[in-house]
Backbone as a chain_set.jsonl record, in Angstrom:
{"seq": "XXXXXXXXXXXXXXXXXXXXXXXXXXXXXXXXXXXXXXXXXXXXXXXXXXXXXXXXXXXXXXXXXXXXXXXXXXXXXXXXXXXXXXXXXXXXXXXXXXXXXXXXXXXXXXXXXXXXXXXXXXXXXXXXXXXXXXXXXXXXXXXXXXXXXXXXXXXXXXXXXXXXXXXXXXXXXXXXXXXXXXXXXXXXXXXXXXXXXXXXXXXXXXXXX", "coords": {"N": [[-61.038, 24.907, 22.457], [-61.092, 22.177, 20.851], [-62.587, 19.115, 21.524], [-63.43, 16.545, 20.687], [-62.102, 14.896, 18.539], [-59.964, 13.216, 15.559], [-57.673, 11.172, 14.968], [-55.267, 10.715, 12.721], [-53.154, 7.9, 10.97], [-49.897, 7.881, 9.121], [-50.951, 6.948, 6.713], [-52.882, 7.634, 4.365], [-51.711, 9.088, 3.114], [-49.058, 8.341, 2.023], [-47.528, 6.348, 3.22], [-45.719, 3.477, 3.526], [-46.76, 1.183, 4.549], [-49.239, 1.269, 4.558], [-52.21, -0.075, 4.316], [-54.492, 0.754, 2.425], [-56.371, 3.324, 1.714], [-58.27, 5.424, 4.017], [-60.02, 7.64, 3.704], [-62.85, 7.63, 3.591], [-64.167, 6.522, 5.59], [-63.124, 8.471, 7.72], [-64.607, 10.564, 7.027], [-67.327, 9.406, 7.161], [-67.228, 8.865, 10.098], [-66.809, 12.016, 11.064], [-69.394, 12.737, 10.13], [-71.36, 11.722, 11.535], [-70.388, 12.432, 14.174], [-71.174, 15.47, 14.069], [-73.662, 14.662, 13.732], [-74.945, 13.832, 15.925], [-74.061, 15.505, 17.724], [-72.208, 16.05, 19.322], [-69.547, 17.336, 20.231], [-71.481, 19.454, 21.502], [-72.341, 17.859, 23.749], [-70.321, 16.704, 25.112], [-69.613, 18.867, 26.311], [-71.891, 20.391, 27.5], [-71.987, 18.177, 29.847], [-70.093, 18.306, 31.61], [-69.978, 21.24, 31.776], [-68.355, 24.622, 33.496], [-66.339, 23.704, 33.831], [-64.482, 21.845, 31.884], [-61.857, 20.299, 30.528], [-58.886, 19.0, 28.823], [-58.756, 16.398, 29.363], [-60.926, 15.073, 28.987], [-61.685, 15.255, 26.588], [-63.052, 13.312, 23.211], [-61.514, 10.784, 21.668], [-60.053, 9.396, 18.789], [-59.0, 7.205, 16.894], [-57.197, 5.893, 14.09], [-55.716, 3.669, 11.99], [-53.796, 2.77, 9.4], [-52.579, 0.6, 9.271], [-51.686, -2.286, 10.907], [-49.26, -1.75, 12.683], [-50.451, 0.562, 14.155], [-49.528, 3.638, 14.772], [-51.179, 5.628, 15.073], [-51.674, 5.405, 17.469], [-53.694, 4.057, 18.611], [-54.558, 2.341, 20.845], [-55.07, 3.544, 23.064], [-57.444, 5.428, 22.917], [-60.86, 6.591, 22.788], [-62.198, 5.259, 20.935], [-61.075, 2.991, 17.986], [-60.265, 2.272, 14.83], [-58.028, -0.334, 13.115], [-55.993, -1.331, 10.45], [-56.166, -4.158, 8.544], [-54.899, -7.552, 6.77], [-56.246, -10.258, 5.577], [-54.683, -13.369, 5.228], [-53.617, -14.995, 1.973], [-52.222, -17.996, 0.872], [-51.076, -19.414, -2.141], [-49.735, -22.362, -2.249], [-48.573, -23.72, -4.503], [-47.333, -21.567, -5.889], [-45.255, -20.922, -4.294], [-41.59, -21.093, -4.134], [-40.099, -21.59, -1.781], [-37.949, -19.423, -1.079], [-37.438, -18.308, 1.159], [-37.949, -15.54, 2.236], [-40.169, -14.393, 2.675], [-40.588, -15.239, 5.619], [-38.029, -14.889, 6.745], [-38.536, -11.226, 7.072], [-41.023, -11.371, 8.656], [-42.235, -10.315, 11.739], [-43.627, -11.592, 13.483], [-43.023, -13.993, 13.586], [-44.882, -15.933, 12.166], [-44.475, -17.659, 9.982], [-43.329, -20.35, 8.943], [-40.772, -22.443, 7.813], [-41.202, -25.802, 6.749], [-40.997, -29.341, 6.955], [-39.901, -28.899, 3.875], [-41.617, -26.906, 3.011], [-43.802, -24.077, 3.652], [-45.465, -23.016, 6.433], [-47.624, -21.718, 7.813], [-48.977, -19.381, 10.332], [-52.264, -19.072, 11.367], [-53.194, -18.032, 13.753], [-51.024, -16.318, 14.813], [-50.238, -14.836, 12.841], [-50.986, -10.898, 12.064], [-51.427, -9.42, 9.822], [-50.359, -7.813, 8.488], [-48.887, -7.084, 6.094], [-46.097, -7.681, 5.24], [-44.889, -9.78, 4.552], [-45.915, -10.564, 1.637], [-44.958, -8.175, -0.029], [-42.393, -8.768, 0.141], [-42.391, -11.458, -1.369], [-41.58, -12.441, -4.497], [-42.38, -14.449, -6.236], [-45.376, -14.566, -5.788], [-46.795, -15.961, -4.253], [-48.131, -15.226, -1.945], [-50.611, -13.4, -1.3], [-53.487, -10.721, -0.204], [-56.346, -12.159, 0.847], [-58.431, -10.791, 1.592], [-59.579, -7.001, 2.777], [-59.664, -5.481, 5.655], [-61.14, -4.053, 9.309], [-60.072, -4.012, 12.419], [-61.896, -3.341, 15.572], [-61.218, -1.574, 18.254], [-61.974, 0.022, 21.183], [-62.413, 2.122, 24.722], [-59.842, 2.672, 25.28], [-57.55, 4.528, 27.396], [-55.416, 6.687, 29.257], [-54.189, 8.506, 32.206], [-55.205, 8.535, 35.659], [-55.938, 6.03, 35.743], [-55.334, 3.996, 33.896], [-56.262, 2.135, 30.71], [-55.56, -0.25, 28.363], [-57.391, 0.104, 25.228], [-60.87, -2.421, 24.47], [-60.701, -4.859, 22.663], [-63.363, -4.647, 20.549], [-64.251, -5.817, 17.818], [-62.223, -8.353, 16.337], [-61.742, -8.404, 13.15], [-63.536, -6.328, 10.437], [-64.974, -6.538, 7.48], [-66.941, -4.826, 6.295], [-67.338, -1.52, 5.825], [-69.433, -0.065, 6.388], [-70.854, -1.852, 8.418], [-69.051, -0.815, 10.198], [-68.953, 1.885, 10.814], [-71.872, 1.452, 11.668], [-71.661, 0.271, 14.495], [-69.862, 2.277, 15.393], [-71.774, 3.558, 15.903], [-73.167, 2.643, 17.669], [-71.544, 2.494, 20.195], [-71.117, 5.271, 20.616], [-73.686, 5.722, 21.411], [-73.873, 4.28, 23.851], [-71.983, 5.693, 25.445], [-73.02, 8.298, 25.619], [-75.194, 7.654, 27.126], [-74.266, 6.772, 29.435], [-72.897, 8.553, 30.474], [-71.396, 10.574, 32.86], [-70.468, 12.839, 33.547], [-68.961, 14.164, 31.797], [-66.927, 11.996, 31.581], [-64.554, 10.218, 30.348], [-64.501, 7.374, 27.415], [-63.555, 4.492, 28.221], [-63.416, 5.488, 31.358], [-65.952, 5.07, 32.35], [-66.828, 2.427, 31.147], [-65.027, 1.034, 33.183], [-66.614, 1.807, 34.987], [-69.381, 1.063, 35.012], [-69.202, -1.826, 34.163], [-67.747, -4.074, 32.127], [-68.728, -6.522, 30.673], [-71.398, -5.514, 30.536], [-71.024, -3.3, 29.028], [-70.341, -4.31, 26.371], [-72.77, -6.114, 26.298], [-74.529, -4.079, 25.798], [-73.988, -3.251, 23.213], [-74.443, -5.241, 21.658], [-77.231, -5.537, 22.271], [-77.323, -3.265, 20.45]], "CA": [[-60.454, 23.562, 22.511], [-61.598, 21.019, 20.165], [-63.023, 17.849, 22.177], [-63.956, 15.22, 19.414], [-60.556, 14.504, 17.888], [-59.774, 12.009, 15.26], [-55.726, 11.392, 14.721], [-54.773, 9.057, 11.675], [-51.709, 7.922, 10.609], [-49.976, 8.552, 7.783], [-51.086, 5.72, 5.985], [-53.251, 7.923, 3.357], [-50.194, 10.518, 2.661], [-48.125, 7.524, 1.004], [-47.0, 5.531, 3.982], [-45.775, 2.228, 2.228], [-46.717, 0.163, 5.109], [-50.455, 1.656, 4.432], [-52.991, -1.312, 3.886], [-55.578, 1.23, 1.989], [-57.156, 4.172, 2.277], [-59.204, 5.301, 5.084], [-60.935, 8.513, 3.808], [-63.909, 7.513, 3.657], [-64.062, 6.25, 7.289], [-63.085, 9.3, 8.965], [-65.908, 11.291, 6.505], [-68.471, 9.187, 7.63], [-66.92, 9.603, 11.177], [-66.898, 13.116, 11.316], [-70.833, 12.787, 9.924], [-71.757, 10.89, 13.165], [-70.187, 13.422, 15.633], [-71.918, 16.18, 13.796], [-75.292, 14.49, 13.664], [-74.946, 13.097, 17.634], [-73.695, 17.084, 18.419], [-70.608, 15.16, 20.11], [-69.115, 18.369, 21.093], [-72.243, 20.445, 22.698], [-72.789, 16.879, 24.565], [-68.721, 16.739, 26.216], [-69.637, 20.58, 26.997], [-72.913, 20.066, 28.482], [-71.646, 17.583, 30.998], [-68.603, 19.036, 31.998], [-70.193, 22.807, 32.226], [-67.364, 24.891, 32.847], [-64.824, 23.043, 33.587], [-64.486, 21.389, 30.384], [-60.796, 19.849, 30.789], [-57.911, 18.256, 27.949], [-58.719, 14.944, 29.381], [-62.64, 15.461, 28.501], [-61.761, 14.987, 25.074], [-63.584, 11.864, 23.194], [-60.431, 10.711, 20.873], [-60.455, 9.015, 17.924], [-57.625, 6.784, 16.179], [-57.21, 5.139, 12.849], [-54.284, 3.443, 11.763], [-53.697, 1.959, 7.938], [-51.889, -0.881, 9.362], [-51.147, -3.097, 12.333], [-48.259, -0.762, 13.214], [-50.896, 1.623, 15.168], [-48.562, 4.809, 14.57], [-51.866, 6.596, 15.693], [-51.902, 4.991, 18.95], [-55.108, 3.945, 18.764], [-54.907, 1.792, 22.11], [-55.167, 4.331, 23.773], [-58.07, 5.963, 22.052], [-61.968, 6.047, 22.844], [-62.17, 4.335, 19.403], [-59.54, 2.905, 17.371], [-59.788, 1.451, 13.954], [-56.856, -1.017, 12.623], [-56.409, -1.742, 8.932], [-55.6, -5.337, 8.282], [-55.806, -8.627, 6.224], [-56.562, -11.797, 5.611], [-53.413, -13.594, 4.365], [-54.187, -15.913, 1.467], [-51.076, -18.558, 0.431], [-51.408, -20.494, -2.88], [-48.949, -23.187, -2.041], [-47.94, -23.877, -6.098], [-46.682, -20.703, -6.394], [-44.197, -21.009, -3.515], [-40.337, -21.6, -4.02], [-39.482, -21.518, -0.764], [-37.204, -18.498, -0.857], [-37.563, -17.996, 2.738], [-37.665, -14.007, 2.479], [-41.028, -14.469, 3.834], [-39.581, -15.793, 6.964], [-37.547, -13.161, 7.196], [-39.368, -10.485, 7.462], [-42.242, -11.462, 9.652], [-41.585, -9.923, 12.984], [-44.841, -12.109, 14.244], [-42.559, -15.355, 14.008], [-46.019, -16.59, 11.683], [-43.756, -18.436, 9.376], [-41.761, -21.425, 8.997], [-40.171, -23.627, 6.361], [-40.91, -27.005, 7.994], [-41.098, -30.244, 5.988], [-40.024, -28.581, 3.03], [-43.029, -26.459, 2.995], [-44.353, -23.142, 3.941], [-46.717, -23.565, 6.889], [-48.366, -19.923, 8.197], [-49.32, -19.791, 11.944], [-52.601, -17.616, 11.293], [-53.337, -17.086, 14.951], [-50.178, -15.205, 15.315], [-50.619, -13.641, 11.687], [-51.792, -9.763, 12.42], [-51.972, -9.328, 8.558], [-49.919, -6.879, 8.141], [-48.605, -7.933, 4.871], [-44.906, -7.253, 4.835], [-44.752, -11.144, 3.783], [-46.377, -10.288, 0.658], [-44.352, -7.574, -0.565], [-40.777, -9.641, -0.551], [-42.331, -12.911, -2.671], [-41.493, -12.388, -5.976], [-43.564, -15.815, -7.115], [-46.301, -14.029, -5.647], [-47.629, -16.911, -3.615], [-48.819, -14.592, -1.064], [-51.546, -12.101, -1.108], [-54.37, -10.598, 0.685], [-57.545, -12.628, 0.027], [-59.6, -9.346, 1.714], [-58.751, -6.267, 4.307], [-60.809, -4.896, 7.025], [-60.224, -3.43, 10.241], [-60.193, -4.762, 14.17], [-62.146, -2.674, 16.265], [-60.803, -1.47, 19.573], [-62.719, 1.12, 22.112], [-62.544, 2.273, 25.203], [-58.659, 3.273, 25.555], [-56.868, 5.79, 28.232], [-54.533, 6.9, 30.17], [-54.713, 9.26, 33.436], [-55.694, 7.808, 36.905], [-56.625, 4.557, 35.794], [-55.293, 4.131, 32.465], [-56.94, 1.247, 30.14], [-55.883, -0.271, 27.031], [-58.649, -0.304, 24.597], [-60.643, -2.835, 24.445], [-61.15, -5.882, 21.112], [-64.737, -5.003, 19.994], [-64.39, -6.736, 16.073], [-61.29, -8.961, 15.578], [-62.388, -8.127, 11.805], [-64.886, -6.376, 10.353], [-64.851, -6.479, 6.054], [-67.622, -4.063, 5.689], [-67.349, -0.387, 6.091], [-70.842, 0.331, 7.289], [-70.94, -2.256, 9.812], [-68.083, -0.373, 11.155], [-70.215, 3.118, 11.263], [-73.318, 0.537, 12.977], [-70.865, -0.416, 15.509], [-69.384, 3.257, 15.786], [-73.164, 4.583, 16.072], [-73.692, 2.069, 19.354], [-70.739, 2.715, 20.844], [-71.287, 6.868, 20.797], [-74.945, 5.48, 22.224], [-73.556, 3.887, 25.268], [-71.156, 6.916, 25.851], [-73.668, 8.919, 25.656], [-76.31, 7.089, 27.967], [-74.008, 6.14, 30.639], [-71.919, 9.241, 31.004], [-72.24, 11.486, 33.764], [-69.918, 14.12, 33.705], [-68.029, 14.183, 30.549], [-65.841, 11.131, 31.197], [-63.606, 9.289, 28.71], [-65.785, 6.264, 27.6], [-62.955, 3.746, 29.606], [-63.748, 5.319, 32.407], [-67.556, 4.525, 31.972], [-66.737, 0.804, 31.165], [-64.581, 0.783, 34.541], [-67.701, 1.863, 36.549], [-70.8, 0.115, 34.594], [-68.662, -3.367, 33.806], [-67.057, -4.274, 30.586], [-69.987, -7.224, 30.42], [-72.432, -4.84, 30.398], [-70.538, -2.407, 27.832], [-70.22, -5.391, 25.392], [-73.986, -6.523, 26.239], [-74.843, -3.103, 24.711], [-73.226, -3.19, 21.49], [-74.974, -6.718, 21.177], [-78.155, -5.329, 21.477], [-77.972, -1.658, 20.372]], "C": [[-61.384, 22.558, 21.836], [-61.816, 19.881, 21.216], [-64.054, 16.834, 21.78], [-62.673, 15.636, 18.707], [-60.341, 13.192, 17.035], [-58.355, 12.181, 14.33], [-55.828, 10.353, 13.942], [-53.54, 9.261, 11.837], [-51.094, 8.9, 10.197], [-49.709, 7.857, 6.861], [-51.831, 6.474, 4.357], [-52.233, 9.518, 3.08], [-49.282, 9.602, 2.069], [-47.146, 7.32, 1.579], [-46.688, 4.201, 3.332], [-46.03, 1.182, 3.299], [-48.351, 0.433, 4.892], [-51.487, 0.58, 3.633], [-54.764, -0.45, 2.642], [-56.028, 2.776, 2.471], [-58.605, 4.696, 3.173], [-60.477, 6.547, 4.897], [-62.156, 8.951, 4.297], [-64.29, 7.402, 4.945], [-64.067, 7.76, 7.916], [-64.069, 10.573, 8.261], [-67.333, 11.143, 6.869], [-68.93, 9.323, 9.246], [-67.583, 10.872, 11.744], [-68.628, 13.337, 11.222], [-71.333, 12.597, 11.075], [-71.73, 12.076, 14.293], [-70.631, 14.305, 15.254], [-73.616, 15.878, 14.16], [-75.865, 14.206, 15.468], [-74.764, 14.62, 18.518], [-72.938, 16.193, 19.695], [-70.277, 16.37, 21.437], [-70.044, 19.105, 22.17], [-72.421, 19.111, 23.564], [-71.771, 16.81, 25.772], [-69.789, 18.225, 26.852], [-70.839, 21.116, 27.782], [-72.979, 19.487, 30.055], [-70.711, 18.109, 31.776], [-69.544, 20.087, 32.789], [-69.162, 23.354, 32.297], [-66.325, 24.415, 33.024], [-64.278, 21.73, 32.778], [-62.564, 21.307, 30.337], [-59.841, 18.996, 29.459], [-58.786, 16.845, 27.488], [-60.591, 14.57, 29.215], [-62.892, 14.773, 27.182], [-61.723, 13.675, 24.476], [-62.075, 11.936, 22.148], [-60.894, 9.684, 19.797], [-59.526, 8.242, 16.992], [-58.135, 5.995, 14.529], [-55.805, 5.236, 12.379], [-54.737, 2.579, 10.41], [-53.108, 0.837, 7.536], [-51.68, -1.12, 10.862], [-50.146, -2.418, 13.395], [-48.862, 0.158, 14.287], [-50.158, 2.61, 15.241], [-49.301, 5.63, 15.608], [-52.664, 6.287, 17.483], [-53.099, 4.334, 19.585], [-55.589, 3.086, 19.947], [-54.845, 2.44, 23.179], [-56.284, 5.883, 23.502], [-59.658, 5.497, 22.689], [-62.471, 5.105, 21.478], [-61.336, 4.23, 19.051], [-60.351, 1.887, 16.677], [-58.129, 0.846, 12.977], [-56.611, -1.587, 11.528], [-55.521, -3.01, 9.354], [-56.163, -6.602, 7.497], [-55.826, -9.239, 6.424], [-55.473, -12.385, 4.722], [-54.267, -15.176, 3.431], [-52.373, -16.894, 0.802], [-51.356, -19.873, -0.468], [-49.532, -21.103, -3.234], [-47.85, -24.017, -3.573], [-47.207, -23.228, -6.449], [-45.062, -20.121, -5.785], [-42.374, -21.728, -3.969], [-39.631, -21.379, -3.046], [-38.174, -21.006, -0.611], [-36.828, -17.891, 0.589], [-37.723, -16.159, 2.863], [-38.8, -13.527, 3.134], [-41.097, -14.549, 5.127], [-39.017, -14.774, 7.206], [-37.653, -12.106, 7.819], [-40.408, -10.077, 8.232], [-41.442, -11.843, 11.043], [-42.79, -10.821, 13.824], [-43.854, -13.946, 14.17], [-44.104, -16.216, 13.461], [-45.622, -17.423, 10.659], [-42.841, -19.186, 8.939], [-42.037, -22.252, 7.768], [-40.499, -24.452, 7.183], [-41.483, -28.43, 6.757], [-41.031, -30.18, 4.14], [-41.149, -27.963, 2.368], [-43.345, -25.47, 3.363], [-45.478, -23.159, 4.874], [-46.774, -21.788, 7.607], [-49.018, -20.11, 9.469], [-50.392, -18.713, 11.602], [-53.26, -17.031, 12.527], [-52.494, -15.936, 15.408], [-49.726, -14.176, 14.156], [-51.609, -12.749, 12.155], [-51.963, -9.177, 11.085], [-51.506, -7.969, 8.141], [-49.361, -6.317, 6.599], [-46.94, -7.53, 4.365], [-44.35, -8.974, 4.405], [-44.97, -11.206, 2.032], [-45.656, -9.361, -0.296], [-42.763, -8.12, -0.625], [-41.217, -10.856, -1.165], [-42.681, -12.325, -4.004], [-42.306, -12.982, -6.504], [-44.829, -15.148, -6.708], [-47.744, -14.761, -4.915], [-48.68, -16.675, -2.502], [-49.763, -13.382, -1.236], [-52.697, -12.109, 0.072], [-56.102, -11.211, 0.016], [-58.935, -11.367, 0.752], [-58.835, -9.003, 2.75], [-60.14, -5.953, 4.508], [-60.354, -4.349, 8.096], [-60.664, -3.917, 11.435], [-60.548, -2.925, 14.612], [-61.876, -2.158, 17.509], [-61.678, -0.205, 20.054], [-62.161, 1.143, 24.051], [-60.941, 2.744, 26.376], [-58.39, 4.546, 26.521], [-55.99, 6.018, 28.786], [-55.06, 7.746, 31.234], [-54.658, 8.215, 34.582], [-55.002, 6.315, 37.435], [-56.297, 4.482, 34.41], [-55.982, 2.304, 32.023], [-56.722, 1.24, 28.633], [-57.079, -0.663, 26.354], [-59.17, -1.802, 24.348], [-60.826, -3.398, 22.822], [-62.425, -5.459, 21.156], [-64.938, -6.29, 18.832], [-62.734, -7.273, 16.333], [-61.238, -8.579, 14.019], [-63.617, -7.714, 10.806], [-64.417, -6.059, 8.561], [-65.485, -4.442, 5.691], [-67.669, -2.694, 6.494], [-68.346, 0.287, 7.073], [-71.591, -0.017, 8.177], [-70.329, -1.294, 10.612], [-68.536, 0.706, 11.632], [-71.239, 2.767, 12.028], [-72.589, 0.645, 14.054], [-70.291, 1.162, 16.619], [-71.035, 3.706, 16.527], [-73.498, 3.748, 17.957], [-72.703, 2.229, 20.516], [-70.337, 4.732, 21.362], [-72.904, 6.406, 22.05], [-74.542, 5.076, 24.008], [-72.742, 4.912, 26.108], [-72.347, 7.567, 26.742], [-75.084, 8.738, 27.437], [-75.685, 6.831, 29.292], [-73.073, 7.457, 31.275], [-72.293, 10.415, 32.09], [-71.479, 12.616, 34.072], [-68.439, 14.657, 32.697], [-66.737, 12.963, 30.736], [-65.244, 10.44, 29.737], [-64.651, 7.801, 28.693], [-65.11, 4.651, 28.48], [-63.449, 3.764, 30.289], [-64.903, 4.508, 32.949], [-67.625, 3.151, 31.863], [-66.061, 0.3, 32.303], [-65.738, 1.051, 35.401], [-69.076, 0.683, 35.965], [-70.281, -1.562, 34.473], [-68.376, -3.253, 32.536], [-68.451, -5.577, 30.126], [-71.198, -6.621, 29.703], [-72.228, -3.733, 29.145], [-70.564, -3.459, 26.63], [-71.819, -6.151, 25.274], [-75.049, -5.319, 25.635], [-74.872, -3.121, 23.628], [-73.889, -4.203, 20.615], [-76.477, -6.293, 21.004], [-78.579, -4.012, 20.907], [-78.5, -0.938, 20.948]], "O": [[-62.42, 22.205, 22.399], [-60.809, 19.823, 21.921], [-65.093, 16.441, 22.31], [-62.427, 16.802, 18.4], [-60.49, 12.115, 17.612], [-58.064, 12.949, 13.412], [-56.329, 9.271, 14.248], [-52.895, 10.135, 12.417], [-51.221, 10.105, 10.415], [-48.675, 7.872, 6.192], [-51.445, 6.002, 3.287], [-52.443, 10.72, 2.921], [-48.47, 10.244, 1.402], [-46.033, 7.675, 1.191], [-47.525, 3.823, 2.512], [-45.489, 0.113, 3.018], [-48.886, -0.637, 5.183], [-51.473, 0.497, 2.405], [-55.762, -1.074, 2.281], [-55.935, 3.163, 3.636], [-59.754, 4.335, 2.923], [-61.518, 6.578, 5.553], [-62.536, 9.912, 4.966], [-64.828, 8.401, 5.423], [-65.037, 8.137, 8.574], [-64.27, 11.551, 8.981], [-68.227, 11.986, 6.939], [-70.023, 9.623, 9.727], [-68.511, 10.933, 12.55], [-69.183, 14.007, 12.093], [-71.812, 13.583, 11.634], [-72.631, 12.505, 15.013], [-70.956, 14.789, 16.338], [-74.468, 16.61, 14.663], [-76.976, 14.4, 15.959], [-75.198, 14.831, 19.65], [-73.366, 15.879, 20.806], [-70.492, 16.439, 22.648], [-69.698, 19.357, 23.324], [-72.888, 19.585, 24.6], [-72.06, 16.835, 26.969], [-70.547, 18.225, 27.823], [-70.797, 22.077, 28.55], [-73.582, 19.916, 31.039], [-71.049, 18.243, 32.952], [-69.86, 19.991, 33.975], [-68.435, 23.018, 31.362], [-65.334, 24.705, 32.354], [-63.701, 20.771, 33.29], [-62.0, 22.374, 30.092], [-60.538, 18.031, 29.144], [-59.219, 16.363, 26.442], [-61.079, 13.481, 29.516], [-63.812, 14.059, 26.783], [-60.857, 12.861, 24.796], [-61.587, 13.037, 21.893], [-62.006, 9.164, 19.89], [-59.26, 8.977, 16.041], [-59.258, 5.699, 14.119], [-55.015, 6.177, 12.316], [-55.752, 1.887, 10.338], [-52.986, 0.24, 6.467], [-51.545, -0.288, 11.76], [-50.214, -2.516, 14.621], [-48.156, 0.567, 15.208], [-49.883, 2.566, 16.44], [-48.795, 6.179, 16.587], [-53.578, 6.698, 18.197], [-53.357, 4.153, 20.775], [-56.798, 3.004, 20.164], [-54.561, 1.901, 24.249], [-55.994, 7.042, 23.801], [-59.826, 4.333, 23.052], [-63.305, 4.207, 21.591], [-60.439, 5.007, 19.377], [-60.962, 0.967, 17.222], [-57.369, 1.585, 12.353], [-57.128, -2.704, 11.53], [-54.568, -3.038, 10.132], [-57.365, -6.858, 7.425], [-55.481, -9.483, 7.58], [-55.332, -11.961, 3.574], [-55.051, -16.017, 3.872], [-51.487, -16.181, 0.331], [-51.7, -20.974, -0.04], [-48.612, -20.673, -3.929], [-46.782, -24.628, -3.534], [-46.32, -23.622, -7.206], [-44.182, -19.417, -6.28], [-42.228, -22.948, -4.043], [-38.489, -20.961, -3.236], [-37.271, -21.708, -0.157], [-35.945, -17.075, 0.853], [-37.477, -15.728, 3.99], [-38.777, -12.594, 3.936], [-41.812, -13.744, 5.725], [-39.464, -13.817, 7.837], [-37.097, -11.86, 8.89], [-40.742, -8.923, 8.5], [-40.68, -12.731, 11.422], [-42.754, -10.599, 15.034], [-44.276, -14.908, 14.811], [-44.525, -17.088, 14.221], [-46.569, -18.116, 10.285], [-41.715, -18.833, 8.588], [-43.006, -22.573, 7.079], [-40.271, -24.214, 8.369], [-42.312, -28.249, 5.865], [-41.64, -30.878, 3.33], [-41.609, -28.396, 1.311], [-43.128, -25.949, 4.477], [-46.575, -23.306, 4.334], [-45.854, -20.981, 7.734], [-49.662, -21.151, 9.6], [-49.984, -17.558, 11.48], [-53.775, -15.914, 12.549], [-52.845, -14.958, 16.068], [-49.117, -13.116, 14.302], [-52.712, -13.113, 12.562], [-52.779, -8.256, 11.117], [-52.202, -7.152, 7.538], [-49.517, -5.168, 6.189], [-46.686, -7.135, 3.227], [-43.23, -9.082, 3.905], [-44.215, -11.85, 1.302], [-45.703, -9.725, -1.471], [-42.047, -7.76, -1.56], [-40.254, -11.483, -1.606], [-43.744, -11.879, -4.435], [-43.086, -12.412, -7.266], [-45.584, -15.226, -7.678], [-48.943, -14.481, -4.91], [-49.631, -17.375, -2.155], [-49.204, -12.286, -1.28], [-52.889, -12.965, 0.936], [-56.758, -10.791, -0.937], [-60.094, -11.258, 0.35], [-58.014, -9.624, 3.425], [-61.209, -6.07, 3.909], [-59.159, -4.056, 8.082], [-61.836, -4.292, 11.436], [-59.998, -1.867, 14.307], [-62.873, -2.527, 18.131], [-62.054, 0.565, 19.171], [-61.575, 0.168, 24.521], [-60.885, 3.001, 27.578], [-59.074, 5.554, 26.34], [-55.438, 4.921, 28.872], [-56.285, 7.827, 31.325], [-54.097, 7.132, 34.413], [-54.338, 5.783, 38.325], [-57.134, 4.993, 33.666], [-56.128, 1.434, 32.881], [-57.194, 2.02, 27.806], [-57.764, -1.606, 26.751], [-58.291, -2.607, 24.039], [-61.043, -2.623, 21.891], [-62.927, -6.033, 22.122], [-65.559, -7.346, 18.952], [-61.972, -6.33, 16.551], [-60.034, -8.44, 13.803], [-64.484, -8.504, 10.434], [-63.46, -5.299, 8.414], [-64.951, -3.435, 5.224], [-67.994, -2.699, 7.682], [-68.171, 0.921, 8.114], [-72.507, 0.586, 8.736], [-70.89, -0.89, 11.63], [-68.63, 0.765, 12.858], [-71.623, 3.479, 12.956], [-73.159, 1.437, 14.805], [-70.264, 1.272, 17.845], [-71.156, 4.137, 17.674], [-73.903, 4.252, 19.005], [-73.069, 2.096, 21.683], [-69.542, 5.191, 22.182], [-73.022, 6.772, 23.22], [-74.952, 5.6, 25.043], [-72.841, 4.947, 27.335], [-72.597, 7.476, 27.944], [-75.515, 9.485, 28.315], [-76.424, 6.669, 30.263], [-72.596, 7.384, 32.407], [-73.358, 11.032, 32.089], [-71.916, 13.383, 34.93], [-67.391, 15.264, 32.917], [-65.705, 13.06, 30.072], [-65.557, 10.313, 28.553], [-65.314, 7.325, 29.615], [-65.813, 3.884, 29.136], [-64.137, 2.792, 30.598], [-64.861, 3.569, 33.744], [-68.52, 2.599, 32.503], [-66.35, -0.858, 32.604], [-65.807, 0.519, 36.509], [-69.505, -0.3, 36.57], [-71.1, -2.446, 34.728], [-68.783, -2.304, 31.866], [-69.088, -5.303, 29.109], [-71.797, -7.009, 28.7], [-73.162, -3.387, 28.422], [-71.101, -2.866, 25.694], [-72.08, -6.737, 24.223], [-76.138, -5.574, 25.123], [-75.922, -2.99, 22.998], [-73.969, -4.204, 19.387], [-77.057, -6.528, 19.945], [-79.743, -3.619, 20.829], [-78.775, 0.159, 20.462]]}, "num_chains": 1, "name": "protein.A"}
């Protein structure tokens, strides 16, 4: 039984809602749980009764959509952008409007105004303007951890709202295997672990490595 698992989409198979490819990510991934010996670590704690629900999980999704469930995931990365709107290029076609299931855009004073708290940057705005007023001025991905079900289930939680750079996101992964690691006491899911130590204290980790 495999116990280090990492489920993508199928955002890099030529999903058209797919914000990028993630390859790389789950290469440098897989590096990590090799170099950390992930698996002899679950199988250490455990001993033999080494169980399904043992297993650290691992999500990545290529868009906002989460296909790969990733809130429910000891990790979960979320591809998404940054919406950029050059206001010249707009003919208020409304098809923008339309389409956005986030209710992030309205015509209002003859005008295009973009709500970007409730923009998740998905970019299905972007692909119906013809004028081309809309694009992504950069992607990145929202970090989530500590996802489960069972018992006591726990959606994952926000680590990064946004992180640009790739190799933060591996830093971030590397402290978040650390705290697993350090706090676990009998192969739990890393939820659980943030339900007994505090979520304060799981987040006061990460802050200082």
């Amino acid at each position: 039984m495999k116990l280090v698992k990492i489920e993508e989409c199928f955002g890099n198979k030529g999903c058209p809602n797919s914000l990028g490819d993630t390859k790389y990510l789950v290469e440098k991934l897989n590096e990590i749980i090799e170099e950390e010996k992930l698996e002899d670590f679950i199988k250490e704690k455990c001993g033999e009764k080494v169980l399904l629900h043992n297993t650290f999980r691992i999500g990545i999704s290529n868009c906002p959509n989460a296909c790969s469930q990733v809130h429910i995931k000891d990790f979960g990365l979320i591809q998404r952008g940054k919406l950029n709107f050059d206001k010249n290029s707009c003919v208020l076609c409304r098809e923008c409007v339309k389409v956005c299931l986030e209710r992030a855009l309205k015509i209002e004073n003859n005008e295009l105004n973009i709500n970007y708290e409730k923009c998740i940057g998905c970019g299905s705005c972007i692909k119906v303007c013809e004028s081309n007023a809309l694009s992504f001025i950069k992607k990145g991905f929202k970090i989530v951890a500590g996802g489960k079900l069972g018992r006591h289930p726990m959606l994952a939680l926000e680590v990064k709202d946004f992180v640009e750079n790739k190799d933060t996101i591996i830093e971030i992964f590397k402290k978040i295997i650390k705290f697993y690691k350090e706090n676990n006491l009998h192969g739990e899911r890393l939820g659980s672990i943030i339900q007994r130590v505090g979520i304060n204290e799981f987040f006061n980790k990460l802050k200082g490595g």
